[in-house]
Structures are given as structure tokens and as C-alpha cells.
C-alpha positions in Angstrom: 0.0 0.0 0.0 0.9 3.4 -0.6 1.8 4.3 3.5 3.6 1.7 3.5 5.6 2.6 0.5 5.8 5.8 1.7 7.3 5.3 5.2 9.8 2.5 3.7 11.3 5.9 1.6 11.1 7.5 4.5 13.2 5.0 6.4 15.3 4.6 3.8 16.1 8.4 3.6 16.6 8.4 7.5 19.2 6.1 7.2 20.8 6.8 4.3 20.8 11.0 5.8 22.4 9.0 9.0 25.1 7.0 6.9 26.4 10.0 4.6 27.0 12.5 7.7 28.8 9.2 9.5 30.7 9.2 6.1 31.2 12.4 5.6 32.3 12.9 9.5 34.1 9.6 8.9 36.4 11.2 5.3 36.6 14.6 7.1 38.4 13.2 9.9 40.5 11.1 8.2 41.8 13.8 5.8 42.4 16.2 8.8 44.5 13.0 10.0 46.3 12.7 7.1 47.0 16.2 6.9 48.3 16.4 10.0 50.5 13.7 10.2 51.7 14.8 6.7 52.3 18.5 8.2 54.3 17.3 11.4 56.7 14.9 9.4 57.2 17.1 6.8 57.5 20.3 9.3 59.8 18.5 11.4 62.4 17.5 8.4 62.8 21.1 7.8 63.4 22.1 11.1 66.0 19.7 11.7 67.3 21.3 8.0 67.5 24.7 9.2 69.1 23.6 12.8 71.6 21.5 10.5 72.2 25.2 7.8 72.8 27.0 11.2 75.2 24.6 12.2 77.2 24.8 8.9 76.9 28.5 9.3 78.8 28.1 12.6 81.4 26.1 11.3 82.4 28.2 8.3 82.4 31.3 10.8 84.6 29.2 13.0 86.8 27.2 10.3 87.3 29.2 7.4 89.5 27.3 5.0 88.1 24.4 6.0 86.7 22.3 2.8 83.1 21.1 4.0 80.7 18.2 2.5 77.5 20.6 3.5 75.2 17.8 2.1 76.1 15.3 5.3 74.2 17.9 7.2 70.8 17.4 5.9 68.8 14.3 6.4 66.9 14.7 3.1 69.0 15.5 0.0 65.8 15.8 -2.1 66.5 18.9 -4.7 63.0 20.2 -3.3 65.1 20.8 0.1 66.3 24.7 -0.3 67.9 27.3 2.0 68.7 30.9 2.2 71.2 32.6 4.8 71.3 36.2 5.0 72.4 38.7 7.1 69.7 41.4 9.2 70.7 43.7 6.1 69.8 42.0 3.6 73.8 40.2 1.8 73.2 36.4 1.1 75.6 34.4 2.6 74.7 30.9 1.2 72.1 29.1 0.4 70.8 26.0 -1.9 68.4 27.6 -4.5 64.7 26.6 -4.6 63.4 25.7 -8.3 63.6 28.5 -10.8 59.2 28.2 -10.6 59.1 29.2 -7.1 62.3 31.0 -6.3 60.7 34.7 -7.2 58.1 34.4 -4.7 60.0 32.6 -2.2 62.2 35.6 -2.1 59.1 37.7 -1.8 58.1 36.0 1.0 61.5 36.3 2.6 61.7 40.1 2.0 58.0 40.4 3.7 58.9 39.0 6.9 56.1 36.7 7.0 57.3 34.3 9.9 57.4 34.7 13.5 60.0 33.1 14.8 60.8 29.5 13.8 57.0 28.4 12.6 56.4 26.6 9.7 54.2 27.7 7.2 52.4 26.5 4.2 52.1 28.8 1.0 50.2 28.5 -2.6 51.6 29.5 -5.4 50.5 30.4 -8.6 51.5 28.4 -11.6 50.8 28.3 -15.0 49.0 25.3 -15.6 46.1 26.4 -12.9 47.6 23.9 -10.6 48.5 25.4 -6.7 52.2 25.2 -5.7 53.0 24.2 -2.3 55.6 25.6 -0.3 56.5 24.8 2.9 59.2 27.4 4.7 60.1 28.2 8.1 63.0 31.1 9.3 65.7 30.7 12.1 67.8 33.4 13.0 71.4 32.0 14.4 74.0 33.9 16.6 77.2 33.8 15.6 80.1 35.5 17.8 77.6 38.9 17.9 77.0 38.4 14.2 73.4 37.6 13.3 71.9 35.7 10.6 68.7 34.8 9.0 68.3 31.7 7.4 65.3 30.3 5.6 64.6 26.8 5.0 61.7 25.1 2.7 60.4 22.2 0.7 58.4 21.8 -2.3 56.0 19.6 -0.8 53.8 20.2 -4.0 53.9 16.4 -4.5 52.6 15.8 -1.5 49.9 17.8 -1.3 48.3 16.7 -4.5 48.7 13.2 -3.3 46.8 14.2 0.1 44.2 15.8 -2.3 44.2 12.2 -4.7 43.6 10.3 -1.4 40.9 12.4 -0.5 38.8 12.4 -3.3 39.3 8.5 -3.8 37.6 8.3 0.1 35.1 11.0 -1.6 34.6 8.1 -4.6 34.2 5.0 -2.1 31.9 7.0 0.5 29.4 8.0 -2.3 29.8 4.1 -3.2 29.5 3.0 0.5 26.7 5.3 0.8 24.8 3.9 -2.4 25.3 0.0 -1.2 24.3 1.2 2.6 20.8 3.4 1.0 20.2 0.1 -0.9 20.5 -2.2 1.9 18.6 -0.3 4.1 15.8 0.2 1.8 16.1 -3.6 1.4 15.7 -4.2 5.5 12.8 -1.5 5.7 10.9 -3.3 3.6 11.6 -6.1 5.6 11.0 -4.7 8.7 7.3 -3.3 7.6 6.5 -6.7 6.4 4.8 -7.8 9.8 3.2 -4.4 10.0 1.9 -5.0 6.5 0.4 -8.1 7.6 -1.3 -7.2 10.9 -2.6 -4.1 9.0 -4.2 -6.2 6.5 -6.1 -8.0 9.2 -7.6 -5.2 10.9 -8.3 -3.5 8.0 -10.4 -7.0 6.8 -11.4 -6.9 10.4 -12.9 -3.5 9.8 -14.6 -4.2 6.7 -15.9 -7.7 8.2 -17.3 -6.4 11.0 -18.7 -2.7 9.6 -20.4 -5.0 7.1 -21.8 -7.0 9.6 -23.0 -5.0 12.3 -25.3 -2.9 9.4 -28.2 -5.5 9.8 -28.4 -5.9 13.9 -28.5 -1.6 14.1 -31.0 -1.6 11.1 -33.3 -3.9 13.2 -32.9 -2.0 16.4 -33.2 1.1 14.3 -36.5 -0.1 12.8 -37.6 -1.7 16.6 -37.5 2.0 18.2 -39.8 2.9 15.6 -42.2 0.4 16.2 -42.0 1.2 20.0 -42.3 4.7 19.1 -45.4 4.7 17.5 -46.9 2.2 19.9 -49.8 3.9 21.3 -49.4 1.7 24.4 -46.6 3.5 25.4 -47.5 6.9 26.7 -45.6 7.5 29.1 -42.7 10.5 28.9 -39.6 9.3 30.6 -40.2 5.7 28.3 -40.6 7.9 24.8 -37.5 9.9 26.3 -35.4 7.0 26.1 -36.8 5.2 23.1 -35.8 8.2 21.6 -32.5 8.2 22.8 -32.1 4.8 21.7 -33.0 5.6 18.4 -30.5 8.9 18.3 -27.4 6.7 19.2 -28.5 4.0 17.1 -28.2 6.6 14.0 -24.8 7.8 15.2 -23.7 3.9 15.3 -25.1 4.0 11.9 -23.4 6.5 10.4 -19.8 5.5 12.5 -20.5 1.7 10.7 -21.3 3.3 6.9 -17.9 5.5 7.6 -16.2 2.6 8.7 -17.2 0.8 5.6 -16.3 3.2 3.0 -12.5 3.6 4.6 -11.8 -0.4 4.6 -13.4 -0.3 0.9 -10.9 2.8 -0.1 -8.5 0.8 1.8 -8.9 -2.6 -0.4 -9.3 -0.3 -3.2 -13.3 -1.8 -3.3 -15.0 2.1 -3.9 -17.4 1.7 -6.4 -17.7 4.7 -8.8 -20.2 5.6 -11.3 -18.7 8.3 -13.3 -21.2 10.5 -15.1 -22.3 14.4 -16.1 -22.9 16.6 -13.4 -23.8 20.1 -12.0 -21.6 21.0 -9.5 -24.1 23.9 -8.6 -26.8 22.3 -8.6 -25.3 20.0 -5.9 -24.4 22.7 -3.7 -27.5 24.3 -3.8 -29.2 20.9 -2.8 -26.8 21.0 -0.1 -27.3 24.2 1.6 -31.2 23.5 0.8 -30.9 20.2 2.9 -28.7 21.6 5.9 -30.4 25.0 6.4 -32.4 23.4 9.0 -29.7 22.3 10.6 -28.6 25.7 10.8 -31.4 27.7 11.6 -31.5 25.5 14.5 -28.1 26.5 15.9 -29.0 30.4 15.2 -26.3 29.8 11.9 -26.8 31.5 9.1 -25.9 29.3 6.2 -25.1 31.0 2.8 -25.5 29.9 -0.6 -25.0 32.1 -3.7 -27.7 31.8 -6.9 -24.9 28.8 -8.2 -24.5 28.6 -11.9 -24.0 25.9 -13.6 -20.9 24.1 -13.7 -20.8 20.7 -15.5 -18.5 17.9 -13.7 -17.5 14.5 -14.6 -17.9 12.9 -10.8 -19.8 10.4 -8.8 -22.5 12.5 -8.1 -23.8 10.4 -4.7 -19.4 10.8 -3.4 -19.8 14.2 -4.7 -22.2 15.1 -2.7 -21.2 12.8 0.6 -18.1 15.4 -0.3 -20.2 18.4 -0.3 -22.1 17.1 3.3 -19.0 16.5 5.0 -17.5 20.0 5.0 -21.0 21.7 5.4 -21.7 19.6 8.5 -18.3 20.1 9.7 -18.5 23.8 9.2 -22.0 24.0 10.4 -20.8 21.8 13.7 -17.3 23.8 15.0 -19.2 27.2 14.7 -21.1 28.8 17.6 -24.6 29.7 17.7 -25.1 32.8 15.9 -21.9 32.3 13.4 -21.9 32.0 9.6 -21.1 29.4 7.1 -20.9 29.9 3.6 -20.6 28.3 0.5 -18.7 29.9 -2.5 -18.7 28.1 -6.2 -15.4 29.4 -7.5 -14.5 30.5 -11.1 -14.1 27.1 -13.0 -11.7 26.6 -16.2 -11.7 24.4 -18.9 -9.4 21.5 -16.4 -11.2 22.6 -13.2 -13.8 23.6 -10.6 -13.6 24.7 -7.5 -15.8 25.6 -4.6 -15.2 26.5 -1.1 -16.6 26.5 2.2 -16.5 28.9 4.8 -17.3 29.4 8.1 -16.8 31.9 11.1 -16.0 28.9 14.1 -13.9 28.1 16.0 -10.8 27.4 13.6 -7.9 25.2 13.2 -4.1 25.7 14.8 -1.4 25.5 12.2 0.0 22.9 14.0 -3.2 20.9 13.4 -4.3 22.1 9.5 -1.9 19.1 8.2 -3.2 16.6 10.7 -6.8 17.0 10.2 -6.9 14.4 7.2 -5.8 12.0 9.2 -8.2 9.1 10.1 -9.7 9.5 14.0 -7.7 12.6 14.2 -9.6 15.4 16.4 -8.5 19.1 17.5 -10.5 19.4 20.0 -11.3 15.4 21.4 -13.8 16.4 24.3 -15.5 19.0 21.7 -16.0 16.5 18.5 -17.2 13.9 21.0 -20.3 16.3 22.0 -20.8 17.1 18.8 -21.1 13.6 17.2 -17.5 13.9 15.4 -16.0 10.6 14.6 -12.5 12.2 13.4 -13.2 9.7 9.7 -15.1 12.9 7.9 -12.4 14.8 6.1 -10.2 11.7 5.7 -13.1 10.3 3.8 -13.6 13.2 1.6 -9.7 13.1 0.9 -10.2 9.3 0.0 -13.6 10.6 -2.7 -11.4 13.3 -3.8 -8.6 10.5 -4.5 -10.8 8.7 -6.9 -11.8 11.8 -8.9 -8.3 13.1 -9.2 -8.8 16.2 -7.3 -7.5 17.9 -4.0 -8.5 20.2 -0.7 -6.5 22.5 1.0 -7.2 23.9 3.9 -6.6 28.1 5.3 -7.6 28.8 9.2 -6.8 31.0 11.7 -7.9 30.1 15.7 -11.3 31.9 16.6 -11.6 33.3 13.1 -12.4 30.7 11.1 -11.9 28.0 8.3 -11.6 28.1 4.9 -12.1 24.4 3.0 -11.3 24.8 -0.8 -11.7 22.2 -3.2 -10.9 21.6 -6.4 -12.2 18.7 -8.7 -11.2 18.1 -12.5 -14.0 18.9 -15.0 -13.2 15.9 -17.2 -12.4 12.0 -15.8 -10.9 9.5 -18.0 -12.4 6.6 -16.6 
């Protein structure tokens, strides 16, 4: 059935929402991890590289002629390796030069005195084939009998950083993959899991239908015995007419609960008999607010009803006008003695009619204007109870509207009223 369906995509979207932020969560902190750990190692080489170019720089201060193998003082001989060593006014003293594509902005960033004290940093260069060029530098300054120096020290770590970014989007690749064999496999074990739902609801929905259809014929003979014992002549006295009438107005209630009950299991098992044919939709409204004015009057209601033109409908015309009863009587019931319904035929096009129906009651929360389609739900429980409500009557005229292809919407503000608008195609392929 279609509520089933509907919460096994439902379920399906919770967990697959559920799966791709684990995922997501899951990729994030694992390329944060990645970066890190990538950042520390590589950040630590070049510190260990500038501590080993200050110690060099020592030496040559300290041995002059002495003929030095400067590469035994690095750990990494990569060529991506370079250094700088200047003094604080500006002369180079040494250094290993970066790549000819970096080293003008490598010198830039020397001459802007972008570091504070011996941090690392990562910068992005431009480069002409669009791609970012990573640069990782950090500056020492040394001491050296009074003399200062500055040295610089940094590593392409391009390479790197484009492999970080590779990893990254190949997790990106297998999360989206994860997440498609997780949404499938949950939609798989939803269905599953609504399987013994399915089932019980099938029973009490045959239930339903079993025993509405059943208890028509005892109510119809109590029904037809408080009628007899009504218009015994034997029975004259008060208090026994009283409750014999009573009987009788409970026993048309149970009636009424049964026939709704009936129609709901038949919607339900897709049973609704329709007989499609030519209709005036005015001149079912104004049959409508001819039959309930007495209803009405007897609340102190006035009940409107414009001259309706004519306004030809392909429809059931006995669900069309259950349709039409339904929000009358609803509209008539939630408004206070004294109040006003009304009932408006709106402009109709060649695709569709509409009418509306208005009263000045009691009104509907916001909260509550989705909900009040729903089968036995009531706003107001203790209220609909007085007043006969059963909480099946709008989800019945959503179920009549169903089967003729059209829809309701509902606009209502607490203690000033509710609008019911409905719209019904002019033309049913049936």
C-alpha cells in the first residue's frame, strides 16, 4: 500500500541521511588526520634542516679554510630541500636555491617577513598550468660571535599535497559508493521490517470491513424496533418515549460511524465503487445548503449559498455530494450559535472547478491544519465527542477526492475561522 511505501522511503532516507554524515564525518576526519600527520613529518624535516644550515653556518664562521661536505648535514638531499642565509641587512651568505618556478616568490616571502620566529608555514603559489604550488618554509635566526643571521629553509611539498588531495577524493569516490550499497540495503531491510506491519494491518483493515459489514443488519433492526415502539400507542408515558428516543438517536450515530467505517476499509482494499457520469456542480451545492439549512437555523447559523451557476462535472454525483455534506456539517458543527457558514462556487476553467466552504468557528491551529486528514484525528477530542464527530469525515472526503483526481487545501486561523477549498477536474478519464 501506498503508507507503506511511503514510510519504507522514509526509512530509507533516515538512514541513508544517518550514513552519509557518519561518512562524511568519517572522510573529514580522516583527511584532517592525514594532513596532520603529513604536516608534522614534513615540518619536522625542515626544522631539523634549518638547525643542521645554522650549524654549517657556525662552522664556516669558526673554520674558514676548512673544505666542507654541507650535504652530510641534511637528512633529506631531495633537490625540493632549499635554504637561504642572510644577514639582518639583507647580503646572502649561502644558500641552496629553490626551483627557478618558485624562487621569485619565495624571495618575496622572505623580503616580507612573513614568519614569527621558527613556525612553519604552508604557501600556494600560482603556476601556469592552474595547478597550486605548495611551499613549505620556516625562518631561524642564528648567533654567531655577535654576528646575526637569517636563514630560511623550505620544501616543495607540491607532490605531496596533490597526493593528500588524490587520497581524499578517492575516500570522496568510495563513501558515495558505501553510501549507495548502505541506501540500498537499508531500503532492502525496511521493507523487511514493515513486512509484519503489513500483515497485521491487513487483518484489521479486513477486520474493519468484516465487522462494519456485519453489524449494518443488527443496528437496522434496532433502528426499525425504536420505531415500532415509538409509535406504539401503548406506550405513553414521557420518561419511556424519552429514552426510546434516545435509543433511536445513538443507534443513527452507530449507523453512520459503521457506513464511515465501511467506506474507509473499501478505499482501503481499493473496493470504492464509482459511477462516473455528467454533473452540476451547482446544482449539488444548492441541494446542499437546501438540505442543511435546518440544521442551521436550529443552531442560530446563518448558512449562505450564492444563486450557483452551472458548472458541468464528470464525478460520482452520490461521493460528490457525501463530499459536499461533509464539510457543510463540519463547518456548520465547529461554529457557535449565531456564526456564519458559507458556500462559494469558485470561477471554473476548462481543467477545473472549484468551490469552497467557509465558516466563522472556531478554527484550526497550524500545528493541526496538516493533521486534520488523518483518520480519527480530532483538535478538539472532548468538543468532537459532543458534537457527534468521529474524526473519519475529512479523511473520507480526501479518500472521494482521490478517486476523482482532485484535491483540498485547507486556510484557518484560531477563533476566526476556516476556509475548506476544493478543487475537482472537469473531465475524468475513466
Amino acid at each position: 500500500m501506498e503508507i507503506f511505501q511511503s514510510s519504507r522511503l522514509r526509512l530509507t532516507l533516515v538512514y541513508s541521511v544517518i550514513m552519509g554524515i557518519f561518512l562524511i564525518l568519517l572522510i573529514f576526519l580522516v583527511h584532517l588526520s592525514m594532513d596532520w600527520a603529513m604536516f608534522s613529518e614534513q615540518a619536522q624535516e625542515i626544522s631539523d634542516a634549518a638547525d643542521d644550515v645554522a650549524e654549517a653556518q657556525a662552522y664556516h664562521i669558526h673554520h674558514p679554510n676548512a673544505i666542507v661536505d654541507e650535504s652530510r648535514y641534511y637528512k633529506n638531499t631531495n633537490d625540493r630541500l632549499f635554504f637561504y642565509v642572510f644577514t639582518p641587512e639583507g647580503q646572502l651568505l649561502d644558500f641552496v636555491r629553490a626551483s627557478f618556478r618558485i624562487e621569485p616568490f619565495v624571495l618575496e616571502f622572505m623580503s616580507q617577513e612573513k614568519f614569527e620566529g621558527a613556525e612553519v608555514q604552508v604557501f600556494d603559489l600560482p603556476s601556469e598550468s592552474g595547478r597550486p604550488i605548495n611551499v613549505m618554509m620556516t625562518c631561524k635566526v642564528i648567533q654567531i660571535d655577535e654576528t646575526n643571521q637569517i636563514v630560511y629553509v623550505g620544501k616543495d611539498v607540491t607532490a605531496l599535497y596533490s597526493g593528500l588531495q588524490k587520497a581524499t577524493n578517492m575516500l570522496l569516490i568510495l563513501g558515495v559508493i558505501a553510501l549507495v550499497i548502505a541506501s540500498a540495503f537499508g531500503h532492502i531491510m525496511a521493507g523487511r521490517a514493515i513486512i509484519p506491519l503489513q500483515e497485521a494491518y491487513e487483518k484489521q483493515k479486513q477486520f474493519a470491513a468484516d465487522a462494519s459489514h456485519e453489524l449494518r443488519t443488527p443496528l437496522s433492526v434496532v433502528m426499525a424496533s425504536a420505531d415500532l415502539l415509538l409509535a406504539d400507542p401503548s406506550i405513553q408515558e414521557p420518561f419511556l418515549k424519552e429514552v426510546i428516543g434516545d435509543v433511536k438517536s445513538e443507534v443513527k450515530k452507530m449507523t453512520k460511524l459503521v457506513s464511515d467505517l465501511l467506506m474507509v476499509a473499501r478505499s482501503d482494499n481499493n473496493a470504492l465503487k464509482v459511477k462516473i457520469q455528467k454533473a452540476d456542480l451547482g446544482k449539488l451545492l444548492s441541494q446542499n445548503v437546501r438540505m442543511m439549512t435546518p440544521l442551521a437555523e436550529k443552531k442560530e447559523i446563518l448558512l449562505e449559498g450564492e444563486d450557483f451557476r452551472k458548472v458541468m462535472i464528470d464525478c460520482d454525483e452520490q461521493k460528490i455530494k457525501q463530499l459536499i455534506l461533509i464539510l457543510v456539517d463540519n463547518a456548520i458543527k465547529y461554529t457557535p450559535n449565531g456564526g456564519r457558514v458559507k458556500v462559494i462556487l469558485g470561477d471554473a476553467d476548462e481543467q477545473a472547478a472549484y468551490f469552497s466552504v467557509q465558516d466563522s468557528g472556531i478554527g484550526i491551529a497550524p500545528e493541526d491544519q496538516k493533521k486534520v486528514f488523518e483518520r480519527f484525528y480530532r483538535v478538539d477530542k472532548a468538543r468532537s465527542r459532543e458534537m457527534g464527530g468521529n474524526g473519519l469525515g475529512l479523511s473520507i472526503a480526501t479518500e472521494i477526492l482521490r478517486i476523482h483526481e482532485g484535491n483540498i487545501s485547507v486556510e484557518s486561523e484560531p477563533n476566526k475561522g476556516t476556509k475548506f477549498t476544493v478543487k475537482l477536474k472537469r473531465v475524468l478519464v475513466k
